[in-house]
C-alpha distance (Angstrom), angle and dihedral (degrees) to the residues before:
residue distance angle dihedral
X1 . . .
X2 4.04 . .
X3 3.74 103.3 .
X4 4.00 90.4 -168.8
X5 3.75 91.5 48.8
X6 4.04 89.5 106.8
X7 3.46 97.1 31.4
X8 3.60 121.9 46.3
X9 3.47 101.7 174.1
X10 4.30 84.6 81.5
X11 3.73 88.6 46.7
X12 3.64 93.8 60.0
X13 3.84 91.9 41.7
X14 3.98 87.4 50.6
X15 3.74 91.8 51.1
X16 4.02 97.2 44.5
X17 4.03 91.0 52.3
X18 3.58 95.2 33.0
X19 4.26 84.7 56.1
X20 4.13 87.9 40.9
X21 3.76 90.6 47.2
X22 3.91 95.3 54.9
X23 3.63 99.9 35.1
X24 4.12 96.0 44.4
X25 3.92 115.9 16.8
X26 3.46 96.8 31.2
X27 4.36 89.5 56.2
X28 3.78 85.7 48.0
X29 3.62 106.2 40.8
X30 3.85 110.8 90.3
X31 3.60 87.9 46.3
X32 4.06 95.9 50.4
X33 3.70 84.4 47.6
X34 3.81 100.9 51.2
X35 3.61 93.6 35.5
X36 4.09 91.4 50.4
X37 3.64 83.2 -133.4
X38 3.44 134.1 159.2
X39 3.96 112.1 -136.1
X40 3.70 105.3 -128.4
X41 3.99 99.8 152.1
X42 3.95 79.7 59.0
X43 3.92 99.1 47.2
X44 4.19 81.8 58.5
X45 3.53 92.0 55.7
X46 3.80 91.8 32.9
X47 3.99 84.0 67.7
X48 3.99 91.3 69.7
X49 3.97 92.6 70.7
X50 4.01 88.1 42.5
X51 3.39 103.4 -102.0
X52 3.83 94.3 135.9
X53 4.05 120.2 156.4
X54 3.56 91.8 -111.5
X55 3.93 101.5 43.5
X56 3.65 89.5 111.4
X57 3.97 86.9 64.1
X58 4.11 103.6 29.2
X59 4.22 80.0 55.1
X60 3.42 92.9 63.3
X61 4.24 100.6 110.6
X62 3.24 111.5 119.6
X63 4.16 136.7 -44.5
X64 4.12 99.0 -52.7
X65 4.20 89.1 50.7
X66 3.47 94.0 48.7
X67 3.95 113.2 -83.3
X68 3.48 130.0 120.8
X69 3.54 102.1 -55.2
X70 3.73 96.9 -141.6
X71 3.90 120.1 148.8
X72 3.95 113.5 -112.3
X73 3.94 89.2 -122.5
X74 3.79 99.9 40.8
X75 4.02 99.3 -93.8
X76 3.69 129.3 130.4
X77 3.79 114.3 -35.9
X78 3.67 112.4 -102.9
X79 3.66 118.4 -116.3
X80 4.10 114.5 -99.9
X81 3.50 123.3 -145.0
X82 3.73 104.5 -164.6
X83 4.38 91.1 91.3
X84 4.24 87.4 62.6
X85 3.31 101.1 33.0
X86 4.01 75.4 57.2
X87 3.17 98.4 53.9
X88 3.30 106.6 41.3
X89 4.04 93.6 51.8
X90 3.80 87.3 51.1
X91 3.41 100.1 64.3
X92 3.55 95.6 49.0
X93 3.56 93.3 56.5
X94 3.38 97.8 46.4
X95 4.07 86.7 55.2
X96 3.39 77.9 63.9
X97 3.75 107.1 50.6
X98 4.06 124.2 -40.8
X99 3.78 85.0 -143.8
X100 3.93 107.0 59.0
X101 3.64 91.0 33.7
X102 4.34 84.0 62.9
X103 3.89 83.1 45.6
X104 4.27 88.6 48.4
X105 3.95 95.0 43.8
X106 3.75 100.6 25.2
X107 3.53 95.6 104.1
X108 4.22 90.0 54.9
X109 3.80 86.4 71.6
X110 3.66 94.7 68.1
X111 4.15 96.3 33.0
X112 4.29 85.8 61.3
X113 3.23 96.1 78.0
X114 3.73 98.5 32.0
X115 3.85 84.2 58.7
X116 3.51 91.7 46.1
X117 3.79 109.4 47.8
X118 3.91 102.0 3.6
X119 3.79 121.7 114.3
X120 3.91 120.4 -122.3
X121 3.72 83.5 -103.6
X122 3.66 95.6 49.9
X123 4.26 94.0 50.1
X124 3.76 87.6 48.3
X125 3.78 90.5 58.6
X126 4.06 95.1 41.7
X127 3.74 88.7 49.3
X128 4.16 98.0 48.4
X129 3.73 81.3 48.7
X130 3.66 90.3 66.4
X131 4.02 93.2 39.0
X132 3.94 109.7 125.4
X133 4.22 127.6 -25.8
X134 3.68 123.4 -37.4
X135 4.33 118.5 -132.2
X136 3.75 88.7 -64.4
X137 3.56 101.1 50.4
X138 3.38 98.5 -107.7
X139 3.53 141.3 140.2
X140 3.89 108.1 -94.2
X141 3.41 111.1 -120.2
X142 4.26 126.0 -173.6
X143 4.17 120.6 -142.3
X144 3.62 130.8 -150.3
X145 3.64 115.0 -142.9
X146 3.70 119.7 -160.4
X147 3.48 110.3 120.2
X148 4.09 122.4 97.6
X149 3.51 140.4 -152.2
X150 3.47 95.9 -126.0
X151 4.17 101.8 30.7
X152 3.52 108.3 44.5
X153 3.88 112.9 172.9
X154 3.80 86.4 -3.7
X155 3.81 96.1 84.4
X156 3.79 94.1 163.1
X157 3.65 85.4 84.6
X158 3.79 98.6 58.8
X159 3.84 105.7 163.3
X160 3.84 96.6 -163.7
X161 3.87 113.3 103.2
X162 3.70 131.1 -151.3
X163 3.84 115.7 -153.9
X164 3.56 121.9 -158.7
X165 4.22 106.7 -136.6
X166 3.94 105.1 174.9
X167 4.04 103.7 -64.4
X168 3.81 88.0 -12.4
X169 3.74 128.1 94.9
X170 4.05 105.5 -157.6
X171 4.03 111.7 -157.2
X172 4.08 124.6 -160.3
X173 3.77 118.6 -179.6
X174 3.60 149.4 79.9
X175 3.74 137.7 -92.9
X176 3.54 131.9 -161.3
X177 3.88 148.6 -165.3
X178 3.89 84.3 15.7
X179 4.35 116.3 179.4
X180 3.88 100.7 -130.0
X181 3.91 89.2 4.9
X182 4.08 95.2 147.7
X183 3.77 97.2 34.0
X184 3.78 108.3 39.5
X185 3.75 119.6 124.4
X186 4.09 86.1 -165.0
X187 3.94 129.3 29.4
X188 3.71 122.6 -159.2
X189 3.97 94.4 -141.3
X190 4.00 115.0 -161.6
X191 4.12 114.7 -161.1
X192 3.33 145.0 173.6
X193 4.86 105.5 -122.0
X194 3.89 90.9 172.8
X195 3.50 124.7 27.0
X196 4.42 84.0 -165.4
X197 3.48 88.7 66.4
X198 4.20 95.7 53.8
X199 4.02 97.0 -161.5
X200 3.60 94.8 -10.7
X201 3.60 77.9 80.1
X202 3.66 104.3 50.8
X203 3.62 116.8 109.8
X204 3.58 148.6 174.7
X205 3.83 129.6 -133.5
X206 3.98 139.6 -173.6
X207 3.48 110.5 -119.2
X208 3.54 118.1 -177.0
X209 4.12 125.1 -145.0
X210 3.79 107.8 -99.0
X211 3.65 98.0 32.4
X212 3.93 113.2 137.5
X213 3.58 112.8 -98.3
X214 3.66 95.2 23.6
X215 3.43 109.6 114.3
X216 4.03 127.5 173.8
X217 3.99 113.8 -142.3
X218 3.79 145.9 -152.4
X219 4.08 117.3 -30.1
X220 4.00 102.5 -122.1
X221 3.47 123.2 -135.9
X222 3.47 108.2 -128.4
X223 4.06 143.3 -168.5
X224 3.48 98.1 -124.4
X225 4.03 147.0 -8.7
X226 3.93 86.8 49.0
X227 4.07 94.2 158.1
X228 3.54 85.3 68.5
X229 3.98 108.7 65.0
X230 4.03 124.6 -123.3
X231 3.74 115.2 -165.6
X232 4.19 144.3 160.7
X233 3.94 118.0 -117.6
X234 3.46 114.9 -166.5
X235 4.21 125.0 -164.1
X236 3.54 122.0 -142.5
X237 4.04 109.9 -178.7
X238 4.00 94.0 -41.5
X239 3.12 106.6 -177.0
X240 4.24 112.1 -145.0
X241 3.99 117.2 -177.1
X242 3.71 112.1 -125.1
X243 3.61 93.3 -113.4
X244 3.88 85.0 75.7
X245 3.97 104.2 62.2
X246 3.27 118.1 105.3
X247 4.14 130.5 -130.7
X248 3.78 97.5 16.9
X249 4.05 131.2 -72.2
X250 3.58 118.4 -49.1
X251 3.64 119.8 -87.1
X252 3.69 147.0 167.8
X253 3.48 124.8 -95.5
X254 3.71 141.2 29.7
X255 3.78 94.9 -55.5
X256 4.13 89.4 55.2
X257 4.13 91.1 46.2
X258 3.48 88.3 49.6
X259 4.08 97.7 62.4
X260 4.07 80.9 39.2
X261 3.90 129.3 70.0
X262 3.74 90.8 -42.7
X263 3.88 91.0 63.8
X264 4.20 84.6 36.4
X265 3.77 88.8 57.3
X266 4.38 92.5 46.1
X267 3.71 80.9 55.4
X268 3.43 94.9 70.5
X269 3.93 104.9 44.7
X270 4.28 73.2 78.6
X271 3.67 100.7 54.8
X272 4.21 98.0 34.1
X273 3.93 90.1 71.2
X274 3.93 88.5 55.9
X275 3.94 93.1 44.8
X276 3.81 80.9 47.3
X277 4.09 85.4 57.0
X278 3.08 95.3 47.8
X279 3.80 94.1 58.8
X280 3.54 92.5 47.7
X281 3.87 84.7 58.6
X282 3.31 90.2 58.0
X283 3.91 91.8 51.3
X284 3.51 92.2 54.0
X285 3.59 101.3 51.1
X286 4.29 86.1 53.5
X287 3.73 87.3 44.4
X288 4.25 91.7 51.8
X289 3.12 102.4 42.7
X290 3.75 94.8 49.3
X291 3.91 95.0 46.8
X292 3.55 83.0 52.1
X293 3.69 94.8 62.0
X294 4.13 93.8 38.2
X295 3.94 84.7 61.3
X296 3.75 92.2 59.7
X297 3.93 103.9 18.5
X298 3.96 128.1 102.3
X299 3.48 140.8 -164.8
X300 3.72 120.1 -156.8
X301 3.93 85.4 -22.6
X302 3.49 94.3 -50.3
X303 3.68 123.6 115.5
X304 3.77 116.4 -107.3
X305 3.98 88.7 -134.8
X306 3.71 78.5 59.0
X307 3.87 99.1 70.1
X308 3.92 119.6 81.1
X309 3.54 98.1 -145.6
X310 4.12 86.2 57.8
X311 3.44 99.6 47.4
X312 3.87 85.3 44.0
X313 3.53 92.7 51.5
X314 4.09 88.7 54.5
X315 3.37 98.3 44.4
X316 4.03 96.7 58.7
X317 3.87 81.1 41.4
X318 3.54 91.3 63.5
X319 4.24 100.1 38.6
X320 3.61 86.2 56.2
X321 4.21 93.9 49.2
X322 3.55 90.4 44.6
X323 3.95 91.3 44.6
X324 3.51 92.8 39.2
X325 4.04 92.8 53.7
X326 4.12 90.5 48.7
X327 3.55 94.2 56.4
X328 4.40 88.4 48.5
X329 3.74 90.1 45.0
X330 4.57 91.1 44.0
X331 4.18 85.7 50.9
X332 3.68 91.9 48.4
X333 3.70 99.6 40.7
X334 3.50 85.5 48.3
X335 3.74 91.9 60.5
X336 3.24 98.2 44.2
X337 3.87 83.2 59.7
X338 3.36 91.9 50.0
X339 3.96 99.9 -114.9
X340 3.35 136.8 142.6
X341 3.88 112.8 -81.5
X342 3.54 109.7 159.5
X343 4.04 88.3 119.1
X344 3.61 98.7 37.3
X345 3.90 92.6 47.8
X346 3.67 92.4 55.4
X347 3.70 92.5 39.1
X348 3.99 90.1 57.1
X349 3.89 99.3 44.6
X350 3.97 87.2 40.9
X351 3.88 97.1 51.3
X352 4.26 94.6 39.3
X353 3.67 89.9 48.5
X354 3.80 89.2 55.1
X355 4.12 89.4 44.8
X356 3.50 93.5 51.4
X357 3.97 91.9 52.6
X358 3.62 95.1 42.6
X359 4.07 97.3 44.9
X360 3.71 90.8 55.4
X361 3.69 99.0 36.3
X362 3.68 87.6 59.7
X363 3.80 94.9 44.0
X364 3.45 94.3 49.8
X365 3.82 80.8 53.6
X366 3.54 94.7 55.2
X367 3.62 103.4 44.9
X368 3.69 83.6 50.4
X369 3.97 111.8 -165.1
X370 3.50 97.8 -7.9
X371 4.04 85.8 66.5
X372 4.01 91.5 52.9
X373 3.70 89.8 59.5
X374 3.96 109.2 121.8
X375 3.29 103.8 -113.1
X376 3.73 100.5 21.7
X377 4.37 112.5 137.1
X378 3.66 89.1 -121.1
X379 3.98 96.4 50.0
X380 3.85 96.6 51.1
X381 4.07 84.8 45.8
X382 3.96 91.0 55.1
X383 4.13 79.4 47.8
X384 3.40 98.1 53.5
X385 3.89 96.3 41.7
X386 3.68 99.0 61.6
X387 4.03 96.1 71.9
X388 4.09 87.2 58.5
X389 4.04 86.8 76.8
X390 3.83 90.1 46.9
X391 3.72 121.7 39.2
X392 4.35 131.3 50.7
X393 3.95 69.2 40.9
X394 3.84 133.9 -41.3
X395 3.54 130.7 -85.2
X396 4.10 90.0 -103.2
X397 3.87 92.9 54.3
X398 3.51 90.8 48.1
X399 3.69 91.7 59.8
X400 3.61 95.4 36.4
X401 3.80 83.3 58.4
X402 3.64 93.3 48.1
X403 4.02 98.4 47.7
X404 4.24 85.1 41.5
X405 3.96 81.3 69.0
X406 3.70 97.0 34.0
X407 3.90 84.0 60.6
X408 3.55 93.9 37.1
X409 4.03 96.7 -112.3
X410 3.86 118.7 146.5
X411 3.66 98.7 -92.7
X412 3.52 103.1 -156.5
């Protein structure tokens, strides 16, 4: 099935990062990877092909760039494009490497919901605050911290409080295993202003780097994806002016829960499909590289192609790629159309995650000791795949989510 057959727009997209991922991550990855590096010299060049840290927000022109969609005279919504286009460049530079293609879209996980409940006001300040290098000469890059110490997927619990003081919001709290946490020149903050309002309350500010209070944490060492960075930020009487919350003041009711958590949570069903992606990248690359060495590998002077259980072993590799890509590419078409996809979004990331741990669990399996060589393509793929079950929500949320709307439950 060619899912660009209709629409060759994504075809040519495919091909371009497919061409930058081999010729420029792939070179670089191993190194980024040992190193724990992020890949700035490569974000520059990155910017060429339009991956910029604030693409999310500079594509904001209408329905087909990845607005609101609506129809100037109040008809139909027109379809967007921005959720495929998504996925589609995700997975091809997560064939690449998981890691540096974190570092290259990091900075879309705190533009979502910027773009989706930010005031013109509000984008123009996110996107000057990713305008040119920061003191190092790097690419500036934004972060969006949400998750806690002590909540992890459960962020209905949020611990970090905003205080209102005059035209100042005043946050306390930690944050932890934050994309872009030690380097951002923006932070996406989510807290809890009024504890009576449960996630009614639950808002997110724009907190710029430098601001008093805002301090950046420890680098952690992590498993996998270690070009893209992972950090704590802590918040010691940060002072925020008002002007800077996001979705509104807090207020009672449906309509204040709404522009709270609730609307927080919607956010996602957007950006699960592309973590889904890049997952299924991930897959893929396992699944290549070890069909490559089937077609020229023997055992005992028989071709590896030769033995059932291999060819087995790649065929259910491949039906759960191909099934795994289907459900990314339903949940983001179905965005784009402006349906529903709480389920399907959860379903997607949920069932690639699993795919890209099973794929390169069982190549690392079939290459045998080779594959548990450090270094080794296949062992920094099984790395990278684990975090796919855990963050943007763990496996068990996802299918909490997804049997919530089986039963007919408010999901969110």
């Amino acid at each position: 099935m060619d899912l660009f057959k209709d629409h060759p727009m994504y075809g040519a997209a495919r091909q371009m990062l497919a061409a930058f991922a081999r010729q420029q991550i792939r070179p670089i990855a191993a190194r980024h990877d040992a190193e724990e590096s992020m890949p700035w010299e490569l974000m520059k060049s990155a910017q060429a092909l339009g991956l910029t840290q604030r693409a999310l927000i500079d594509g904001q022109r209408g329905g087909d760039a990845g607005g609101s969609g609506e129809a100037p005279s109040g008809g139909e919504p027109k379809p967007r494009k921005n959720s495929r286009l998504a996925v589609v460049g995700a997975e091809e530079l997560a064939w690449g490497c998981a890691g540096i293609s974190l570092a290259l879209a990091g900075s879309g996980l705190a533009a979502a919901p910027v773009t989706r409940q930010g005031t013109t006001e509000q984008k123009q300040v996110f996107k000057e605050a990713l305008t040119g290098l920061d003191e190092h000469g790097h690419v500036k890059v934004a972060a969006m911290a949400l998750s806690e110490p002590s909540t992890g997927s459960d962020i209905s619990s949020l611990s970090t409080s905003a205080r209102a003081d005059g035209d100042h919001w005043v946050i306390n709290g930690h944050k932890q295993w934050i994309t872009n946490g030690r380097s951002a020149s923006i932070y996406v903050v989510w807290a809890q202003t009024d504890a009576r309002l449960e996630r009614g309350g639950v808002r997110g500010f724009l907190v710029l780097r430098g601001t008093p209070g805002l301090v950046p944490g420890r680098k952690e060492v992590k498993l996998g994806i270690r070009a893209s960075e992972t950090a704590q930020v802590h918040f010691e009487d940060c002072r925020v002016h008002r002007d800077l919350m996001l979705g509104g003041e807090p207020r009672a009711g449906a309509g204040g829960a709404s522009a709270g958590l609730a609307d927080t949570k919607k956010m996602l069903d957007s950006t699960r499909p592309v973590v889904g992606a890049q997952a299924v990248g991930i897959a893929r690359a396992a699944f290549e590289y070890l069909s490559e060495r089937v077609e020229g590998g023997q055992i005992h002077g028989t071709p590896l192609a030769g033995h059932q259980h291999v060819a087995f072993e790649l065929a259910e590799m491949q039906m759960e790629i191909e099934a795994s890509r289907l459900l990314v590419h339903k949940a983001a078409w179905m965005a784009d159309h402006h349906q529903d996809n709480v389920a399907m979004a959860s379903m997607a990331k949920a069932h690639a995650a699993r795919t890209a741990q099973v794929v390169t669990t069982r190549a690392l399996a079939l290459l045998g000791d080779e594959g548990l060589e450090p270094g080794h393509p296949v062992e920094k793929w099984y790395r990278d795949a684990k975090i796919y079950d855990i963050f943007e929500g763990t496996g068990q949320i996802q299918r909490r989510i997804i049997a919530r709307t089986l039963l007919g439950i408010n999901a969110t």
